[in-house]
matplotlib code that plots the C-alpha trace (Angstrom):
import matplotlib.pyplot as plt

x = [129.3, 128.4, 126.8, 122.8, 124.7, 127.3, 124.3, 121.8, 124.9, 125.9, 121.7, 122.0, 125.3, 123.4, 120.2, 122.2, 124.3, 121.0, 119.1, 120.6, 117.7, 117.2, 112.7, 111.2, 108.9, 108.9, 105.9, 105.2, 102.3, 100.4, 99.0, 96.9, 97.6, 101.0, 99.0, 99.6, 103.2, 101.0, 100.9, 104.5, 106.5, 109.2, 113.0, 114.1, 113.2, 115.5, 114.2, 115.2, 117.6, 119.6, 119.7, 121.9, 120.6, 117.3, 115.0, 113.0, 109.4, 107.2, 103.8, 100.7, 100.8, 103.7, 106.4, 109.5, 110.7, 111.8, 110.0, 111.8, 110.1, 108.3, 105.0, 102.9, 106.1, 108.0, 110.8, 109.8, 110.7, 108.4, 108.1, 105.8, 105.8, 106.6, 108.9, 106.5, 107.4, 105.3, 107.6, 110.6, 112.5, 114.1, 112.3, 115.7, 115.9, 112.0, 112.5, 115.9, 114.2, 113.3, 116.3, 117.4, 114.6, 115.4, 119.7, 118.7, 116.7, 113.1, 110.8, 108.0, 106.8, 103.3, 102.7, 100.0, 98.0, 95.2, 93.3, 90.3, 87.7, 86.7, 84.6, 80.9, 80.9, 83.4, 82.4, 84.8, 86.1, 86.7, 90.0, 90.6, 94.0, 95.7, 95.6, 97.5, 98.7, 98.8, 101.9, 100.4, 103.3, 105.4, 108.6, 110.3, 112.8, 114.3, 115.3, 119.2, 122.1, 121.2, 123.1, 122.9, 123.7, 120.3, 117.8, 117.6, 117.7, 113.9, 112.1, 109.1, 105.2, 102.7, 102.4, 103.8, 101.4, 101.6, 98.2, 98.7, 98.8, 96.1, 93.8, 95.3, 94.5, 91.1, 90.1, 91.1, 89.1, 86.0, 86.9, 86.8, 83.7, 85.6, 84.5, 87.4, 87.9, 90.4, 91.0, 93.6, 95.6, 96.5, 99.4, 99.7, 102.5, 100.3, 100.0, 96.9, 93.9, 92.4, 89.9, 86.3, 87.5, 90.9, 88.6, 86.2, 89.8, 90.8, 88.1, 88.2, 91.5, 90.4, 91.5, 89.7, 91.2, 94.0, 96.6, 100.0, 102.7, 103.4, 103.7, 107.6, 108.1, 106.0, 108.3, 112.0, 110.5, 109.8, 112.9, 114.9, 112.2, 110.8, 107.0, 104.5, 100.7, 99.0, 96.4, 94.7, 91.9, 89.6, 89.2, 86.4, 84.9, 86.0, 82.8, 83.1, 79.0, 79.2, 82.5, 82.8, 85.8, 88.1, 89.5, 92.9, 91.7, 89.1, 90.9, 93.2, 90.2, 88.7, 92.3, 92.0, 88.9, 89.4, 92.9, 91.5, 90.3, 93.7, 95.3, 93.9, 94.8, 98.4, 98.6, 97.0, 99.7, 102.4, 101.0, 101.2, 104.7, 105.0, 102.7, 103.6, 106.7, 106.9, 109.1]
y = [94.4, 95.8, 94.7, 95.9, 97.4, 99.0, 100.5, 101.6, 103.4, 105.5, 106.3, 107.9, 109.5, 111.3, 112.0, 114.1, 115.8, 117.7, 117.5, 117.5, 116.4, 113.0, 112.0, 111.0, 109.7, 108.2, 108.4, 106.0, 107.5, 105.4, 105.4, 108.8, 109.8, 111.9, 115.2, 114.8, 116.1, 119.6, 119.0, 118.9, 122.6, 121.4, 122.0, 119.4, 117.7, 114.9, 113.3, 109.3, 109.4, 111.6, 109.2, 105.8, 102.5, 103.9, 102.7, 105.4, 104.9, 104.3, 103.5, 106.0, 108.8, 108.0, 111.4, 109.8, 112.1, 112.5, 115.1, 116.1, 118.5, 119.4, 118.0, 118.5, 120.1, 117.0, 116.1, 113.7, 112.1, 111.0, 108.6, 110.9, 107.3, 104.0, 101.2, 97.9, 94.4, 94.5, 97.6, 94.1, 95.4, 93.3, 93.5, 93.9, 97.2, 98.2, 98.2, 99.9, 103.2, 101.9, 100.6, 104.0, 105.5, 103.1, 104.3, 107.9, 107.6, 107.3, 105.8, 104.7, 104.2, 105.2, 103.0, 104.1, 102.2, 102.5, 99.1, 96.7, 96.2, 92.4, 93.0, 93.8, 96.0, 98.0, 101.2, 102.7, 105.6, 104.1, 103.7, 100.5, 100.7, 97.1, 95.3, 92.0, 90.8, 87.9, 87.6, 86.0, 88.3, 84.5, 86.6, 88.0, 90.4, 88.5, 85.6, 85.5, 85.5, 87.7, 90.3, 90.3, 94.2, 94.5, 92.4, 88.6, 86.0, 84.9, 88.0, 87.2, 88.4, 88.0, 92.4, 93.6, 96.4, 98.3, 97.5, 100.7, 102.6, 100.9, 102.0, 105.0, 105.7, 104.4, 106.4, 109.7, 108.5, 108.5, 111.8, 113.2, 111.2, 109.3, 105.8, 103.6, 99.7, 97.2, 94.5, 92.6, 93.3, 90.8, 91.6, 90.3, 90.4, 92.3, 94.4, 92.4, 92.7, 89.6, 87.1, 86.3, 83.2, 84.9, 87.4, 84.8, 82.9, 85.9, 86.5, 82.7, 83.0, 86.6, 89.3, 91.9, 94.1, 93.2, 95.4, 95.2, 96.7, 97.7, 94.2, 94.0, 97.1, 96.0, 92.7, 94.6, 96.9, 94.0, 92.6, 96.4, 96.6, 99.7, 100.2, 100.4, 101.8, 100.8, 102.7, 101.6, 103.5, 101.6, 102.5, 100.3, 97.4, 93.8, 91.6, 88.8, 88.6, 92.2, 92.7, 95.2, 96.4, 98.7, 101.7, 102.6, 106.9, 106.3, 104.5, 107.2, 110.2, 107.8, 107.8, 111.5, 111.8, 110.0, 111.9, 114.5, 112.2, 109.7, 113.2, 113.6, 110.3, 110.3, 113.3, 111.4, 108.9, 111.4, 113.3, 110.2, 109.5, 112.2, 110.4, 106.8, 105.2, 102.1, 98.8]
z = [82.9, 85.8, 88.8, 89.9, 92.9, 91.1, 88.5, 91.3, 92.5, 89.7, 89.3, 92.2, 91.6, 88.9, 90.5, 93.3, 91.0, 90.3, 93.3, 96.8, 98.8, 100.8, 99.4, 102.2, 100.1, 96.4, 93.9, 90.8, 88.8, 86.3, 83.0, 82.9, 86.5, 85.6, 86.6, 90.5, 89.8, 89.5, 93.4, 94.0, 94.6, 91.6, 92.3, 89.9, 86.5, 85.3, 82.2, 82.1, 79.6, 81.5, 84.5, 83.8, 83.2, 83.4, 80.4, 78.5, 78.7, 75.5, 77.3, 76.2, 78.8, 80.3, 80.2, 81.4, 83.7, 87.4, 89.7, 92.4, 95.0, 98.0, 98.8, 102.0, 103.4, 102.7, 99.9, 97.2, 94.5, 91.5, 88.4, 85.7, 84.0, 84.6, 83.0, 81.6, 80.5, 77.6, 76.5, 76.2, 79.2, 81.7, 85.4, 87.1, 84.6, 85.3, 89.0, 89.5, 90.2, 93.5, 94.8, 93.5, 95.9, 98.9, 98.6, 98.6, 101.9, 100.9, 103.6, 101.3, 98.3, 96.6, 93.5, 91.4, 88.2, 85.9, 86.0, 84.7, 87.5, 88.1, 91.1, 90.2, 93.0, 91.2, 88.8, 86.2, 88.1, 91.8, 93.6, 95.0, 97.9, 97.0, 99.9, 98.2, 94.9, 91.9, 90.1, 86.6, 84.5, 84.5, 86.0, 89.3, 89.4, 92.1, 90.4, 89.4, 92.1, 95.1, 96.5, 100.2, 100.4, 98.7, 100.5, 101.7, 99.6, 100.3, 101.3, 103.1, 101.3, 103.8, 103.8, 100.6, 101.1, 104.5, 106.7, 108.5, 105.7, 103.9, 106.8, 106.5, 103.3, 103.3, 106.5, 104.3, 101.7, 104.0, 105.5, 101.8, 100.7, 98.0, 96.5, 97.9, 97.8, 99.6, 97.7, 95.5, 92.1, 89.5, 87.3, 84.2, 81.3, 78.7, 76.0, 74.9, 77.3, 78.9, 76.8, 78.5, 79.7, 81.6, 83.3, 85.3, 86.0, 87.5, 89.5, 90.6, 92.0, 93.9, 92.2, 92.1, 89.3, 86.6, 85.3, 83.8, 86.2, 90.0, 91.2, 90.2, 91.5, 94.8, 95.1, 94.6, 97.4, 100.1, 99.3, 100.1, 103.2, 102.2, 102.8, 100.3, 99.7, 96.1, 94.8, 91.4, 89.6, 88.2, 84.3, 82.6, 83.8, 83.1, 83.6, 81.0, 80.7, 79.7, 77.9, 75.5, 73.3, 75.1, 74.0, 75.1, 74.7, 76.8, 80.2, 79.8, 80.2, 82.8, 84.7, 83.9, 85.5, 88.8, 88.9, 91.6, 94.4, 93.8, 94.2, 97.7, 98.6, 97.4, 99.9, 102.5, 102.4, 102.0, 105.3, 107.0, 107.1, 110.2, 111.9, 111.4, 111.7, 109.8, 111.1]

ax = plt.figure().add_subplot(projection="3d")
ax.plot(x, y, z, "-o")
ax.set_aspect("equal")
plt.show()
């Protein structure tokens, strides 16, 4: 069997076999937010099951393919659909694509997600920039014998998201007169939604929306050091006093719908990485 090293580098073996460019940057786009790839100038489309020991994605939405291009002048790299536990696969498997990301070079990584809104300040629609996590999905992909050529043993959490380019982000967001929020993401296991009673829990502990991915991803890139912005667009509102039945169709035209103005700030971040240079 071989090792995650050994695995992360035959991934990328294949990845440059069809695409000679170092990303500066890497992109993972959520459920219903698969249309920024119309941004990017294309060079390269490698689906998933071309790549190995890359799972195939089976989530709503999601296209399971790599985009590999130019955006805002830069190369990038980017996930049109993510890998999630609920789909049964391991988290070591779901967040290979970024160690994949960090060994070809990239600088940073934009994680994107569709999301239920716990704050009542919230409105389906808004973007919130994750400023901090939960982990409630019961699982790390960290846990098993470390390899030292990957990341410390104990990688330190007190920033998994970049400040600087939280402010970042949220300054572009006021330039372009777009509803943005700071606050923190739970992540949960899934596929069922939350019960009444798991909703005010949530919102006890501070979280301020709940969804069912990015924080594995999030963890593997702290412990590989490479920096992170989150943004999560808020699809329907999670307010136990006022719950009603969600439908999965709907979150995805609400992800749809907010797509634009996550679109700008995607290429906010991106434009960014010129002017900041991240420890």
């Amino acid at each position: 069997m071989l090792e995650l090293y050994d695995k992360i580098e035959e991934s990328v073996s294949a990845i440059a076999a069809l695409w000679d460019r170092c990303p500066k940057a890497a992109i993972i786009l959520g459920t219903g937010l698969g249309g920024l790839v119309e941004d990017i100038d294309v060079e390269t489309t490698i689906h998933y099951a071309d790549i190995p020991h890359f799972p195939v994605s089976t989530a709503t939405s999601h296209r399971g393919r790599l985009i590999c291009g130019m955006l805002q002048g830069m190369p990038v790299i980017a996930m049109e659909g993510r890998f999630h536990m609920y789909e049964g696969y391991p988290l070591k498997q779901i967040t290979l694509p970024v160690r994949v990301f960090k060994r070809m070079g990239a600088e940073r990584l934009v994680v994107s997600n569709a999301c239920g809104g716990l704050n009542p300040y919230f409105q389906a629609g808004d973007i919130m920039v994750i400023e901090d996590h939960i982990n409630l999905m019961g699982d790390n992909p960290l846990i098993g014998v470390n390899d030292d050529r990957l990341g410390p043993r104990f990688p330190d959490m007190c920033e998994p998201y970049n400040l600087r380019l939280v402010d970042e982000v949220l300054d572009a967001a006021r330039r372009e007169n777009i509803i943005a929020h700071k606050g923190v993401f739970a992540a949960v296991a899934g596929p069922n939604l939350e019960t009444r009673a798991e909703y005010r829990f949530l919102r006890t502990i501070g979280a301020d929306c709940v969804g069912m991915s990015t924080v594995p991803e999030v963890i593997v890139a702290a412990h590989c050091s490479l920096p992170v912005v989150g943004l999560s667009v808020i699809t329907d509102m999670c307010l136990p006093d006022a719950l009603q039945p969600v439908d999965v169709e709907e979150i995805i035209q609400t992800a749809n719908r907010a797509e634009p103005k996550l679109r700008l700030l995607v290429r906010a971040a991106i434009n960014s990485l010129a002017e900041i240079r991240l420890a």
